[in-house]
C-alpha positions as semicolon CSV with decimal commas, in nm:
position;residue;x (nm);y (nm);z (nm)
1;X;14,528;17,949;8,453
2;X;14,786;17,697;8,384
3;X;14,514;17,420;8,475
4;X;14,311;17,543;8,216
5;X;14,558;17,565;7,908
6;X;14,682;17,183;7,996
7;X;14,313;17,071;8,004
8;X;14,159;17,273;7,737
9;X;14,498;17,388;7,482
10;X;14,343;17,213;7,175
11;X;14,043;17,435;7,164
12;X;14,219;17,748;7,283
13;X;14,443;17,710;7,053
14;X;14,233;17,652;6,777
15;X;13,998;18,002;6,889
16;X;14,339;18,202;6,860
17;X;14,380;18,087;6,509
18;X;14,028;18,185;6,397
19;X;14,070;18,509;6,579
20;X;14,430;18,571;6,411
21;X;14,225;18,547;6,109
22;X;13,896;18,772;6,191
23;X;14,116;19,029;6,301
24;X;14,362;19,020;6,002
25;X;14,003;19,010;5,764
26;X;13,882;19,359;5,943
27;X;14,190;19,573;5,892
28;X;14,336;19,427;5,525
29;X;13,946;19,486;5,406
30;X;13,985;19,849;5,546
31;X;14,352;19,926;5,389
32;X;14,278;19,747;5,050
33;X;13,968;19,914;5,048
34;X;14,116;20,277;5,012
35;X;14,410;20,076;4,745
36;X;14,117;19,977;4,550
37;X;13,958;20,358;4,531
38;X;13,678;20,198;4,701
39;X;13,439;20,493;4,868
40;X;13,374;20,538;5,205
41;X;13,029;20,530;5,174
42;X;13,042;20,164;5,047
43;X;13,333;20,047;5,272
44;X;13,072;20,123;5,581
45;X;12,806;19,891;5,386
46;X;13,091;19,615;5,387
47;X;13,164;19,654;5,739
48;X;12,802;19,655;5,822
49;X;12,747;19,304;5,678
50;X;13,018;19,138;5,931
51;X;12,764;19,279;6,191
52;X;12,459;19,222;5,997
53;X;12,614;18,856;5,941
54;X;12,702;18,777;6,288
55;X;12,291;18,882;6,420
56;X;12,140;18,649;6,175
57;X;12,376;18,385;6,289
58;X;12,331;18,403;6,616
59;X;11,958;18,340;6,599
60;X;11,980;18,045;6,367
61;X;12,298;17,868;6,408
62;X;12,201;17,710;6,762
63;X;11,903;17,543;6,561
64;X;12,155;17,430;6,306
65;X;12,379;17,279;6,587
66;X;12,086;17,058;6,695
67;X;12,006;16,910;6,389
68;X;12,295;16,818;6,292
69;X;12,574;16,871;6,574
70;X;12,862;17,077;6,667
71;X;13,135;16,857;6,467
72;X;12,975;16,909;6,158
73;X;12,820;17,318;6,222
74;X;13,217;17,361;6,282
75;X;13,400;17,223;5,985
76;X;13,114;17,273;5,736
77;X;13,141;17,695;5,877
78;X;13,506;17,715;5,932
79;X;13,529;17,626;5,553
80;X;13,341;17,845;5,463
81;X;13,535;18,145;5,611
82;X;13,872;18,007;5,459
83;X;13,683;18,036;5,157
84;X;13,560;18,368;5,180
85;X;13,901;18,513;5,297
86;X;14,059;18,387;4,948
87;X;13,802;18,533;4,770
88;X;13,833;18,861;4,917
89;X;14,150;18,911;4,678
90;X;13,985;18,764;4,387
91;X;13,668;18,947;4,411
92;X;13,764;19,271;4,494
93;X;13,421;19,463;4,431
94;X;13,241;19,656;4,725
95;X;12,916;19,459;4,704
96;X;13,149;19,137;4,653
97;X;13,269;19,217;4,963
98;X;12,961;19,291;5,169
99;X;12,793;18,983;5,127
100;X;13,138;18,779;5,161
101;X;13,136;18,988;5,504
102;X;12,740;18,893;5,585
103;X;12,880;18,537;5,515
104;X;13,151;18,556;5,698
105;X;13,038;18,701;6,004
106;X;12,729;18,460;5,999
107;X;13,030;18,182;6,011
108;X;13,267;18,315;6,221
109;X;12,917;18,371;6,501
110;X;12,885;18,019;6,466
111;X;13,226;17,895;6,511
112;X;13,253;18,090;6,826
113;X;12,913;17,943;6,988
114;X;13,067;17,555;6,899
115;X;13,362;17,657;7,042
116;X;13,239;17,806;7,368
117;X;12,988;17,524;7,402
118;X;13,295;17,258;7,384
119;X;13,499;17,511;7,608
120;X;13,227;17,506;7,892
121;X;13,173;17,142;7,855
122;X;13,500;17,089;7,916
123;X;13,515;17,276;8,204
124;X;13,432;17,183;8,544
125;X;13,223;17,410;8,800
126;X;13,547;17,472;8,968
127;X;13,715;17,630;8,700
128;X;13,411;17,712;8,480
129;X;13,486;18,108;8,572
130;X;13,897;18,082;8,477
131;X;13,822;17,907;8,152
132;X;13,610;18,152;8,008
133;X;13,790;18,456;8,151
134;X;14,106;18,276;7,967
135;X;13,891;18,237;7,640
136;X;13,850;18,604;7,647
137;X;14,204;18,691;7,663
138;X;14,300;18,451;7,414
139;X;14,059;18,621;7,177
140;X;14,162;19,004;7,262
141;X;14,537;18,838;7,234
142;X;14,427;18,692;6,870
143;X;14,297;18,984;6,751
144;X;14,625;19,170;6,849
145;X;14,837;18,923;6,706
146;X;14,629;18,962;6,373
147;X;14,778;19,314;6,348
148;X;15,120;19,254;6,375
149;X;15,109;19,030;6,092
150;X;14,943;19,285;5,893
151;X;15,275;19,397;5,845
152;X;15,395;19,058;5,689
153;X;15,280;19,164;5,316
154;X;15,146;19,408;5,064
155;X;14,789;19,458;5,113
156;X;14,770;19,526;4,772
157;X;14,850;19,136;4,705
158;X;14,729;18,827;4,780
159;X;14,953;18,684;5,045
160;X;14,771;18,838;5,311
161;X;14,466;18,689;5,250
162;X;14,572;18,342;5,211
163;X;14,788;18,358;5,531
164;X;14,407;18,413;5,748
165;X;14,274;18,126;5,525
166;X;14,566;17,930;5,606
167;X;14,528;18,002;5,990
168;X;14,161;17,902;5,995
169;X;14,196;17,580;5,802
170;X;14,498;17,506;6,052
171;X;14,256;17,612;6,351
172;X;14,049;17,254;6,241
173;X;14,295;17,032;6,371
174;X;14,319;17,088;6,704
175;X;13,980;17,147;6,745
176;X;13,813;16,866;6,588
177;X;14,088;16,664;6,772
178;X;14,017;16,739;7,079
179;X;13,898;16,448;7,302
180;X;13,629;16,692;7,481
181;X;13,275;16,528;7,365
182;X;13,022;16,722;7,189
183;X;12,860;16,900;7,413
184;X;12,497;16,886;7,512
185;X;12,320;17,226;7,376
186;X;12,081;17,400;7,522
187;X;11,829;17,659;7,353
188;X;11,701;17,969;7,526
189;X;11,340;18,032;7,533
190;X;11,312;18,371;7,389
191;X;11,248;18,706;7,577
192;X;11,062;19,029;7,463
193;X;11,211;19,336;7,413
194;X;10,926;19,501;7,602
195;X;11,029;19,325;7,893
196;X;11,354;19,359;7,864
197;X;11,327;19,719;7,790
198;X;11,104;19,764;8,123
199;X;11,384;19,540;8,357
200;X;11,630;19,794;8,227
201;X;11,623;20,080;8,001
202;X;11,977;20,209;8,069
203;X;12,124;19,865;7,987
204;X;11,902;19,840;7,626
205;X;11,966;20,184;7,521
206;X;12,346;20,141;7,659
207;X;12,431;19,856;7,446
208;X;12,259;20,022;7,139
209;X;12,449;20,313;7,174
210;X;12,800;20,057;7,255
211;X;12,741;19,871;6,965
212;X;12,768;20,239;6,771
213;X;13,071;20,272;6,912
214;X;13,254;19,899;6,878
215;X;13,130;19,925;6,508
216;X;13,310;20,211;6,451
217;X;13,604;20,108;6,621
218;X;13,632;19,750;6,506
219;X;13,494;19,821;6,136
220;X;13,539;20,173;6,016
221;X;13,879;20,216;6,198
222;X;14,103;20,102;5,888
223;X;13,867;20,306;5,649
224;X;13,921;20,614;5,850
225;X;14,299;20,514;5,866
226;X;14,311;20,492;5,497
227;X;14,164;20,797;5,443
228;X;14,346;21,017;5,650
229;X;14,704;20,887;5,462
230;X;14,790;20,611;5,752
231;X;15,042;20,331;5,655
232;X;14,989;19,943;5,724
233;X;15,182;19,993;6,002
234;X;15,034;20,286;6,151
235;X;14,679;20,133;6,108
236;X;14,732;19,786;6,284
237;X;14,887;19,983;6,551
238;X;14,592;20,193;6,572
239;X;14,358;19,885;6,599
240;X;14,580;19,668;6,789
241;X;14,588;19,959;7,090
242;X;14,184;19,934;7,078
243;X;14,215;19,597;7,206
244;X;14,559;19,622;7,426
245;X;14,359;19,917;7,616
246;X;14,024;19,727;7,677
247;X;14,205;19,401;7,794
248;X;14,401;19,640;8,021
249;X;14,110;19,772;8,148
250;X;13,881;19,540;8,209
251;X;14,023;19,443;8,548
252;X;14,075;19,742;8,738
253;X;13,711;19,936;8,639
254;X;13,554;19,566;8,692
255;X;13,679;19,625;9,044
256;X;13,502;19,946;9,061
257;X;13,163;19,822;8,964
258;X;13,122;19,505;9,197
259;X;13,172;19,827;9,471
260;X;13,049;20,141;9,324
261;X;12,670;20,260;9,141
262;X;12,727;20,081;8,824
263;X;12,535;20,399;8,639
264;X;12,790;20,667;8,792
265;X;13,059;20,393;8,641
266;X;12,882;20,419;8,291
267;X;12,815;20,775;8,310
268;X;13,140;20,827;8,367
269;X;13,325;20,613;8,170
270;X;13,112;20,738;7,892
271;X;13,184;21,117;7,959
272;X;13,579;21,021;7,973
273;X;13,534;20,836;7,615
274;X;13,377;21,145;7,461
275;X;13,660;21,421;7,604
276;X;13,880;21,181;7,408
277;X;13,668;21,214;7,096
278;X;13,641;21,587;7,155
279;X;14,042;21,634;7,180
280;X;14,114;21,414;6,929
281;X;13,846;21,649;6,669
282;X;13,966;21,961;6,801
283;X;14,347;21,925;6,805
284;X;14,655;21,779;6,573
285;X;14,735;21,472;6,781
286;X;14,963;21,301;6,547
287;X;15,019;20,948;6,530
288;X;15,122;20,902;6,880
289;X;14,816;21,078;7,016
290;X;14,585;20,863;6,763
291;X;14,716;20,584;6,938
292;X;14,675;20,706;7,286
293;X;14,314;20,793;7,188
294;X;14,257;20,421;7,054
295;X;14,407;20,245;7,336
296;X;14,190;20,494;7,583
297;X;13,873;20,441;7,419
298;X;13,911;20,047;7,371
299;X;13,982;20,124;7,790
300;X;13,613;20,250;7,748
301;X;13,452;20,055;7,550
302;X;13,508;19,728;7,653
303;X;13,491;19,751;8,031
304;X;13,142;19,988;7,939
305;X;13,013;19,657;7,760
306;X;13,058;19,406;8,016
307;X;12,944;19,698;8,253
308;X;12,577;19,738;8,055
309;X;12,518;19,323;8,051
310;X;12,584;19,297;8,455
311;X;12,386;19,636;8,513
312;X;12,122;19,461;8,316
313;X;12,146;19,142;8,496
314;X;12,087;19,310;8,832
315;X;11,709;19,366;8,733
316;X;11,689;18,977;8,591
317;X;11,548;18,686;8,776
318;X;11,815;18,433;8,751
319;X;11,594;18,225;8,518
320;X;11,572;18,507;8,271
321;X;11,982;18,574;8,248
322;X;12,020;18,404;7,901
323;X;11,736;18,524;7,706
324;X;11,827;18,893;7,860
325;X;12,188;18,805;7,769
326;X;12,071;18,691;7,418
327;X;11,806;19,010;7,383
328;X;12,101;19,233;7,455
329;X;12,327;19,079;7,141
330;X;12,078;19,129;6,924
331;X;12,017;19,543;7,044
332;X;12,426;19,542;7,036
333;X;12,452;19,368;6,691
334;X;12,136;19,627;6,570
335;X;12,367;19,900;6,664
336;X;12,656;19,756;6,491
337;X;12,499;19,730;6,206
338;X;12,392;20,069;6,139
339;X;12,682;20,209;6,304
340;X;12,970;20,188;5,972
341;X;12,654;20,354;5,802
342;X;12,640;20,666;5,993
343;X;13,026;20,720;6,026
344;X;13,030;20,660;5,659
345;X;12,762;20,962;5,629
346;X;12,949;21,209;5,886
347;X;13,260;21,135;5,706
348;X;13,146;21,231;5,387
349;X;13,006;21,521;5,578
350;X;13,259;21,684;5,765
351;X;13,587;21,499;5,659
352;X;13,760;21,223;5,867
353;X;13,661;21,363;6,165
354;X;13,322;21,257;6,121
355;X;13,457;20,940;6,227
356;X;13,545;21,087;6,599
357;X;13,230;21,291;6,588
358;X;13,028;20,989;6,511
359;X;13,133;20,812;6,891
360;X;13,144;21,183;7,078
361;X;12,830;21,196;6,969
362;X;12,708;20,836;7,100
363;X;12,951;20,842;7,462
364;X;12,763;21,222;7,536
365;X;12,457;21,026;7,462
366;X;12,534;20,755;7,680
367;X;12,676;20,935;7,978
368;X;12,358;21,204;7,990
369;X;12,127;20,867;7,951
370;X;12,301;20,725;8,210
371;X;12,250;21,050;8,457
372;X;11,879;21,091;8,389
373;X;11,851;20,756;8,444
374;X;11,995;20,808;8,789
375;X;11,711;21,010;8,851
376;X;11,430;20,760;8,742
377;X;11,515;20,448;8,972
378;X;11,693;20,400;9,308
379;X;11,989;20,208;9,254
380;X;12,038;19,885;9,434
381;X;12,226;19,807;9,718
382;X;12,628;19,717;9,606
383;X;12,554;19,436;9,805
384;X;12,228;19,319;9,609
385;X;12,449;19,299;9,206
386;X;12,598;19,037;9,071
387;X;12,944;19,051;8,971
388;X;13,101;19,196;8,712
389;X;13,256;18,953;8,409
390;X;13,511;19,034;8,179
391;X;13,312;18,991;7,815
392;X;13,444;19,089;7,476
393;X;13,202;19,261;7,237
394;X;13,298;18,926;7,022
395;X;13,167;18,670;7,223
396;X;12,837;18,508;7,158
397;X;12,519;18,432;7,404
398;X;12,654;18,126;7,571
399;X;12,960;18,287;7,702
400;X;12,813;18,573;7,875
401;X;12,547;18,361;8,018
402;X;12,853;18,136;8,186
403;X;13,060;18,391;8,241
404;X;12,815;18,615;8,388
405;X;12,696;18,279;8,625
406;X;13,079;18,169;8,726
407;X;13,101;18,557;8,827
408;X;12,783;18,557;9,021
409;X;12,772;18,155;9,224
410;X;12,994;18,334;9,490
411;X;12,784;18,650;9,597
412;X;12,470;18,455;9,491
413;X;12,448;18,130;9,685
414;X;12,757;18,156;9,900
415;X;12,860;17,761;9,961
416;X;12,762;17,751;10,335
417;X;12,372;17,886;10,221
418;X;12,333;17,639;9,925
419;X;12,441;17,325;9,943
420;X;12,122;17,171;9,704
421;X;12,188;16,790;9,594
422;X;12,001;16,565;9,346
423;X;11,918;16,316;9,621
424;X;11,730;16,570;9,811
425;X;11,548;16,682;9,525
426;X;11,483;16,323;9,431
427;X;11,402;16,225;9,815
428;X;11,098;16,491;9,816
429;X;10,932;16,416;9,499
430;X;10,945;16,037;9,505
431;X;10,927;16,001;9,862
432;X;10,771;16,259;10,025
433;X;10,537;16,352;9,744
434;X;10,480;16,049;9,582
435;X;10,308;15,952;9,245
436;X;9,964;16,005;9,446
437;X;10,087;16,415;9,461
438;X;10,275;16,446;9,141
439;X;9,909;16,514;8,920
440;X;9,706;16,677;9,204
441;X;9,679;17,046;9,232
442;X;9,774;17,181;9,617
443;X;9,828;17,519;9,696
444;X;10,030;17,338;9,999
445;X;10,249;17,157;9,751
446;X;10,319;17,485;9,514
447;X;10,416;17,675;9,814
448;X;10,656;17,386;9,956
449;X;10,787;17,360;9,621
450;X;10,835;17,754;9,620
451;X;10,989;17,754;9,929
452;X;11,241;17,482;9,872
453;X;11,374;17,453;9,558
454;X;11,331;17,784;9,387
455;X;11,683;17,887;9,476
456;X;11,794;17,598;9,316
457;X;11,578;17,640;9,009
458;X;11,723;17,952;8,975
459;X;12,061;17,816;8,920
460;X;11,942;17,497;8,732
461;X;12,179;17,581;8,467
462;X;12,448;17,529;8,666
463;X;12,351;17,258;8,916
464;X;12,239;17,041;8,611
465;X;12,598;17,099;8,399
466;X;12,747;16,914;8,737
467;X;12,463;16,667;8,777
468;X;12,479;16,510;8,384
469;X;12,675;16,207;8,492
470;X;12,446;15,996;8,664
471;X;12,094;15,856;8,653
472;X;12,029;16,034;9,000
473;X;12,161;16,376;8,898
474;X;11,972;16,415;8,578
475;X;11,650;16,241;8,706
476;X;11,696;16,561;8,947
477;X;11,758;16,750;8,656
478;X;11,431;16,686;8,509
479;X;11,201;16,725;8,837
480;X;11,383;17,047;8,864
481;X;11,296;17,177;8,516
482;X;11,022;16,965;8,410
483;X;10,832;16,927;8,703
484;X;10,879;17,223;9,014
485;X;10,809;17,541;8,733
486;X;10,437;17,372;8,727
487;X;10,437;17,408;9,083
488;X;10,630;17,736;9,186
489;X;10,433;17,954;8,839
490;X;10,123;17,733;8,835
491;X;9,879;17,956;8,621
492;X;10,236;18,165;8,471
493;X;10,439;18,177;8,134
494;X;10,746;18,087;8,400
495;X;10,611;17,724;8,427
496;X;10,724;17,638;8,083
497;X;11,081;17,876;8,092
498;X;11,289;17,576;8,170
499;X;11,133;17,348;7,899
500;X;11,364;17,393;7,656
501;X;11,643;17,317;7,900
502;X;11,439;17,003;8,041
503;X;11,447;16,876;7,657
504;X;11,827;16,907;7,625
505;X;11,891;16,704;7,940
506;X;11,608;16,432;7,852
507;X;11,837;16,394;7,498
508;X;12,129;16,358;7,670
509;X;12,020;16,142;7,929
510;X;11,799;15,884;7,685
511;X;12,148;15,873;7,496
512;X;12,354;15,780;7,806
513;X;12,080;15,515;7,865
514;X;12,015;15,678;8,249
515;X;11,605;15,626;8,175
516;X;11,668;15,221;8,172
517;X;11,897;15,300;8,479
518;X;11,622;15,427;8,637
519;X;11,313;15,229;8,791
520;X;10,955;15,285;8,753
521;X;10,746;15,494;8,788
522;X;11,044;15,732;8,805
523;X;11,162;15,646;8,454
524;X;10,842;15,833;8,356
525;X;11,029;16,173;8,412
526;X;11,256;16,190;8,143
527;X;11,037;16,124;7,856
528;X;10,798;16,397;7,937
529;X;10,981;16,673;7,869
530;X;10,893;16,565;7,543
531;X;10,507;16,537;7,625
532;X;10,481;16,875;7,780
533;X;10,666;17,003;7,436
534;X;10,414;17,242;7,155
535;X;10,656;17,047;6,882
536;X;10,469;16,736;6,720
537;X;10,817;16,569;6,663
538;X;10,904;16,551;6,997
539;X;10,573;16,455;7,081
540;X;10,590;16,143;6,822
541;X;10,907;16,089;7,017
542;X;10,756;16,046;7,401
543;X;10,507;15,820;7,207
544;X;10,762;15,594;7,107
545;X;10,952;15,605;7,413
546;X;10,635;15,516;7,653
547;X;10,495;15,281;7,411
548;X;10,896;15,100;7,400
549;X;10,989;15,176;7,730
550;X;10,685;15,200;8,014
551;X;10,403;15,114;7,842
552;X;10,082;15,182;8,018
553;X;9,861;15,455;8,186
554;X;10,130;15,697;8,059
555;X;10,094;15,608;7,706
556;X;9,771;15,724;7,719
557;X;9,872;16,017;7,822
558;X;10,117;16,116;7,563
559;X;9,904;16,000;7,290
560;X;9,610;16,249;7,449
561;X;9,915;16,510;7,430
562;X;10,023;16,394;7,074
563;X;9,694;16,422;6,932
564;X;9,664;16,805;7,042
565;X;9,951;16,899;6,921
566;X;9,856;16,723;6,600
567;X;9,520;16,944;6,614
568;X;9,584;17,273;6,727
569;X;9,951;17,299;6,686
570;X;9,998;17,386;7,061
571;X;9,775;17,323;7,382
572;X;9,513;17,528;7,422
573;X;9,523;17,490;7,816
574;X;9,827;17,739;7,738
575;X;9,704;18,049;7,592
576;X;9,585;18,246;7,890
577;X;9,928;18,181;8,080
578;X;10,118;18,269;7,798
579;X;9,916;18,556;7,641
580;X;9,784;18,412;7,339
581;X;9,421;18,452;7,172
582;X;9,234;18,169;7,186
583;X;9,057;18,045;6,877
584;X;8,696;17,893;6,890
585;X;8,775;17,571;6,842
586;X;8,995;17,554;7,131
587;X;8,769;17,719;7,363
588;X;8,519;17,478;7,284
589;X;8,769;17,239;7,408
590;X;8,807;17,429;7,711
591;X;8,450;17,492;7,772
592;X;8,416;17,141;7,749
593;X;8,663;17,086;8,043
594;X;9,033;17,081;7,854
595;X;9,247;16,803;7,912
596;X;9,014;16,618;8,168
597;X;8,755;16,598;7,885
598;X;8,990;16,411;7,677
599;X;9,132;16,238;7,941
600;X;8,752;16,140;8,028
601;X;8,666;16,065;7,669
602;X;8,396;16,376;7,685
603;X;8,544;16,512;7,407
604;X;8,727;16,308;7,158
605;X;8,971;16,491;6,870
606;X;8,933;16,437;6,534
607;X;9,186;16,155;6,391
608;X;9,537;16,339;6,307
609;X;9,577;16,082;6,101
């Protein structure tokens, strides 16, 4: 661990700041909240938009990153939320407040994915694992530290708000400092909830029902504070144990799971998190036994998280990880959202301890789930899971996905079974192959491809993080990406997963001028993960770089490819792998014989021009 703060300091650093600051933002909201005479009702709605906030950012602030890159996503966001913590104090108005907390949580999503995707580029496969399992303590520790200076100042002032706006603006420096390079980012093709749903219900309903419960504990936990008569110091105890009990925690019941039925560990778990609730409504616990309760149901909560996302995981292809990962935020951040809502109604209901109620209620649900479930699917062999990863309810898409792949390399592809290198890759296709195979369909070739390199293809995430410094290891990249899915899911949606990933390398690698590295007809390879995009930008872009680059046959071929996209908007040849109704005008096209009548001049498209 020591390895990790000399190498990567600057940006841990700067993540405890910002979290020093989210957590202070939570619990002053819910104190001054009850100082201003603000109702519960409307307290939940402000809490909600943190949630509500954080969704929405997470599905557009990757976009935002490529346009215009992490340095400025980071300083134009962290602005922002030194901003909005000032005008908490100055504005202080319930629906003020929910759309500064909507802002604020869209912000603070997107700081956290720049940070993580510096973090992991800093990192190197063989520490990969440590660093993010350190980035997760250093946020559980920020968020802890953020209640002990609660008790720095009057809530009902001003000085604690500026000192989390001071702490963010300070958490610039050694961020933006750092000499870590922007990182090259990587979208994730999307994945439905249907099939997500169908891979694993426990883990979708699970994470619903989780994100309930974190809502209520991270959001509604001052307001319930407040309202029962708790001090400032009573209240950042109560939310600092949350988070002392789930970073206790995580470690011994993430032992458990990588030996035990993950379900009877979430069944469990949940059915131990609800007695709590149950004790706690039905007896006078006093302050000491709040506390107990808080820093045993954090102990719940947060192991029960991480526990959902690898249960998940066990029913994902490898390839499918990250958008599962990603589909299971958004269910998690849907349940957050509504969550301060519903303990907001039960309070008003039955008195404060609707607030307990509200997560019995959710942890009963989860643990009889969990049991039925047990009765609807044989659960795999220990042997056959990946492993567990410590993951905070706080950390966005791109974390779990690494996390959850550092965790799994070892069980996965032990090293003496997997020991896959860019020059074989590149030694098959080039050599073996040839240019004379690359465009022919073989049933011979799709199977050798299957049986060789789907392994690796699996883990291309990986393998192509530690093959980005050469022109050899991301000319591998590409065939890996670009190329073998049209082989290995010729005729299935899976031959264009990677593309999005293919696209990202071809960026980075045009940038680091490996294509002029890189002879012909090889060189051909990293410009057509543009061609085989449904984007017309990137398909002006392969134009330009065949027509600059390798002029020739293959300029032909991306103009054929430009001018589809410029017609139809995607490529027709597509639709049945992929699902999609085909309109007449495209299935004249492929009446008339698809892309060989173009490429045969049989059919000619109308000028895009």
């Amino acid at each position: 661990m020591l390895t990790v703060f000399r190498s990567s300091w600057p940006l841990l650093l700067g993540v405890l700041l910002l979290m020093v600051g989210n957590g202070m933002q939570g619990t002053l909201l819910g104190v001054r909240g009850g100082i201003e005479g603000i109702p519960t009702s409307l307290m939940a709605l402000v809490m909600a938009g943190y949630f509500g906030g954080f969704v929405v950012g997470s599905r557009t602030v990757p976009g935002l990153i490529q346009r215009v890159g992490h340095v400025r996503v980071f300083a134009a966001l962290a602005s922002m939320i030194s901003a909005v913590l000032v005008m908490y104090a100055a504005a202080p108005h319930w629906l003020a407040w929910a759309l500064l907390r909507f802002l604020i949580g869209f912000c603070f999503c997107g700081v956290y994915i720049v940070a993580e995707s510096w973090l992991n580029a800093g990192a190197t496969n063989e520490n990969r694992g440590l660093t993010m399992s350190t980035y997760m303590i250093v946020q559980m520790s920020g968020l802890v530290t953020a209640q002990f200076l609660m008790n720095f100042g009057d809530p009902g002032g001003w000085m604690l708000f500026v000192v989390p706006s001071v702490l963010v603006s300070l958490a610039f420096t050694p961020i933006l400092l750092a000499t870590t390079p922007a990182p090259r980012f990587e979208t994730i093709a999307p994945m439905s909830m249907r099939k997500l749903f169908r891979a694993s219900p426990l883990g979708c309903v699970g994470i619903f029902l989780m994100g309930g419960v974190f809502a209520a504990l991270q959001g509604m936990s001052p307001v319930w504070g407040s309202v029962i008569g708790m001090n400032v110091r009573d209240v950042s105890a109560f939310v600092a144990a949350i988070w002392l009990g789930g970073l206790a925690c995580q470690y011994p019941i993430g032992w458990l799971s990588d030996r035990t039925d993950r379900r009877v560990l979430i069944m469990t778990l949940a059915m131990f998190g609800a007695a709590i609730t149950i004790v706690v409504f039905a007896f006078d616990v006093g302050i000491w036994g709040y506390l107990l309760a808080a820093a045993l149901l954090g102990g719940v909560a947060n192991p029960t998280y991480s526990l959902l996302i690898a249960y998940t995981n066990d029913f994902l292809d490898a390839s499918d990880m990250a958008a599962g990962s990603a589909g299971l935020l958004l269910i998690n951040g849907a349940g957050s959202f509504f969550g301060p809502i519903v303990t907001a109604w039960l309070m008003a209901a039955m008195g404060p301890d609707g607030f307990w109620a509200y997560m019995g209620v959710l942890l009963l649900a989860l643990s009889g789930y969990a049991a039925w479930r047990m009765t609807r699917r044989a659960s795999p062999a220990v042997a056959d899971t990946g492993a567990f990863a410590m993951l905070s309810p706080t950390a966005t898409t791109l974390a779990v996905e690494t996390a959850l792949a550092q965790a799994g390399d070892p069980a996965t592809h032990p090293e003496e079974e997997f020991r896959m290198t860019p020059q074989e890759i590149n030694r098959f296709w080039l050599d073996e192959v040839g240019p004379k195979g690359w465009y022919e369909q073989s049933d011979e070739l799709d199977q050798q491809v299957r049986a060789r390199f789907m392994s690796a293809w699996q883990d291309a995430r990986q393998l192509t993080r530690a093959w980005a410094d050469t022109p050899e290891g991301t000319l591998a990249s590409l065939i890996l990406t670009d190329q073998f899915p049209r082989n290995m899911f010729r005729g299935d949606s899976r031959s264009f997963a990677t593309d999005p990933l293919a696209i990202s390398i071809a960026e980075s690698a045009i940038a680091a001028g490996h294509d002029l590295a890189t002879p012909e007809p090889a060189r051909q390879f990293f410009y057509m993960p543009f061609e085989h995009a449904e984007d017309l930008a990137l398909q002006d872009r392969a134009v330009a770089l065949f027509a600059e680059r390798m002029p020739g046959e293959n300029l032909i071929h991306a103009q054929l490819h430009r001018d589809t996209i410029a017609t139809f908007g995607r490529f027709p040849w597509r639709n049945a792998a992929l699902g999609r109704e085909t309109t007449p005008a495209e299935q004249a096209l492929l009446d008339a014989g698809g892309y060989g009548a173009l490429v045969s001049g049989k059919v000619k498209l109308a000028d895009p021009g």
